[in-house]
N, C-alpha and C positions, 0 to 999 in steps of 0.2 A: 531533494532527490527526484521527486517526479513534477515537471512541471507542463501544465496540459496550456498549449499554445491552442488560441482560436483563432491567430493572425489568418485576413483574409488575401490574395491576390487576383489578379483579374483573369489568371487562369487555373484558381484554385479556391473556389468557393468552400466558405467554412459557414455556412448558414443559408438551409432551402425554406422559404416560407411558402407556406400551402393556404390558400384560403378558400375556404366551400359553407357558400351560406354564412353561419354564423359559427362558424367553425375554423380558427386558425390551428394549423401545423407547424411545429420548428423543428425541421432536420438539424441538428450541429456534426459539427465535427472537430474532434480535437485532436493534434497529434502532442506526441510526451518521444522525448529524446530518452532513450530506456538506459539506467544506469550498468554499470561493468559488469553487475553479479548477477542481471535480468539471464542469463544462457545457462545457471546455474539455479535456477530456481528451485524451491521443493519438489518433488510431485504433487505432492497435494494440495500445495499452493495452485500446480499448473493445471492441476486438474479440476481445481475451485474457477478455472480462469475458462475453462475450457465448456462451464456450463451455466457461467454465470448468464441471469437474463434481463431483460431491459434493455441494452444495448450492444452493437456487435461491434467487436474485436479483428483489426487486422499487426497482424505482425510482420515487422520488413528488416528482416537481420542483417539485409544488406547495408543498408543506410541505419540502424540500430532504432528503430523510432515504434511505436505503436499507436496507431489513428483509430479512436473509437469514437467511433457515432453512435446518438441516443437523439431520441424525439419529446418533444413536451406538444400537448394538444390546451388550446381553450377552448372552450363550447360557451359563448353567451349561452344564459338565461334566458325564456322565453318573455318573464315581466322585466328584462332588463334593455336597458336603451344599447345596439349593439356601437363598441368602441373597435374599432379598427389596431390600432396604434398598444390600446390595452390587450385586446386578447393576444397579438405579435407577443407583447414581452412579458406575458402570463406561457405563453406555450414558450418561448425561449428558457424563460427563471424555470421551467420544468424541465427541458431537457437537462440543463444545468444542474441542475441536484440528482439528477440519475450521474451523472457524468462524476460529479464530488462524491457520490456516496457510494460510487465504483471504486475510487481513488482512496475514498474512506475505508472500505473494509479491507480493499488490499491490504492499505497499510497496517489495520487491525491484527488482518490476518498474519502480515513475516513477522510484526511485533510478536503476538504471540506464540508461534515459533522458533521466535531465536531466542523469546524469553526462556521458555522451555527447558532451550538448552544451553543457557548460563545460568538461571535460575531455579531449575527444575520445576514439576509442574505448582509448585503452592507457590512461586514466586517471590519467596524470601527465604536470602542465603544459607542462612540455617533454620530450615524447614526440613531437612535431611531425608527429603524424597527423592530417591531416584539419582542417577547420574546424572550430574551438570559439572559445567566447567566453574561456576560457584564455589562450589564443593571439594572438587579436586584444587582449585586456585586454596583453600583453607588447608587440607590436606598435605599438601605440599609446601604449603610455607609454616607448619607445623614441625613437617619431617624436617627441612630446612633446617630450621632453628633447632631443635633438637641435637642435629648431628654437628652444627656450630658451637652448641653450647657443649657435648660429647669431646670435640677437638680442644677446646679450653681447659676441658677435665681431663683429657690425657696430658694436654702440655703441663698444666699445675701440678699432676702426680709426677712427672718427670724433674719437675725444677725440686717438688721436694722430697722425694724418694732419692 
């Protein structure tokens, strides 16, 4: 469903590296082709989106996509021999897990949401909290069968009445 591209091109950089002292910076940047139901979001989902921090959010309805960038820093150690190459893909592997654990709790988050409202909130089908479509899916193929089995009892009292 969401797949975060970091493809780079020569006029669209996807990774700024900063270096100061012993101190590396990694800008990324990711864009995600946003699925069909992204314009249909919760609110509270959007509003979870709208304050989430660590990384900043742009959204392009035009082209359906959403580019978020997030930073990882390394700081060599003062007793440590400084590695160039290392602290680069120390601060990259850190923007990288802000960036999955952005993508992580979304998905956390509409998971449990829509579990919600198939499952209601204890999340098993007869737990009989609450409205869910769980619920009313049992409910209804109850009444169902019921009124199936109703129609058989009126046809059998007709064939022997």
């Amino acid at each position: 469903m969401f797949k975060v591209s970091f493809k780079e091109t020569k006029d669209n950089l996807s990774k700024i590296i900063e270096k100061k002292g012993k101190t590396t910076t990694v800008t990324l940047k990711g864009v995600v082709k946003l699925p069909a139901f992204w314009e249909s979001l919760p609110k509270c989902i959007y509003k979870w989106l709208l304050v989430v921090s660590k990384i900043e959010l742009y959204e392009n309805l035009y082209d359906n996509t959403l580019t978020i960038f997030a930073e990882g820093t390394a700081m060599c150690h003062e007793d440590d021999k400084y590695d160039s190459l290392l602290g680069e893909r120390l601060a990259e592997a850190r923007a990288k897990c802000k960036i999955y654990k952005f993508f992580f709790t979304l998905c956390d988050n509409l998971y449990e949401y829509y579990s919600t409202i198939l499952f209601g909130s204890g999340g098993v089908v007869d737990s009989g909290e609450g409205d869910c479509v769980a619920k009313d899916l049992k409910k209804y193929e109850d009444l169902y069968n019921r009124e199936i089995k109703h129609i058989e009892d009126l046809l059998a009292s007709k064939e022997n009445g």
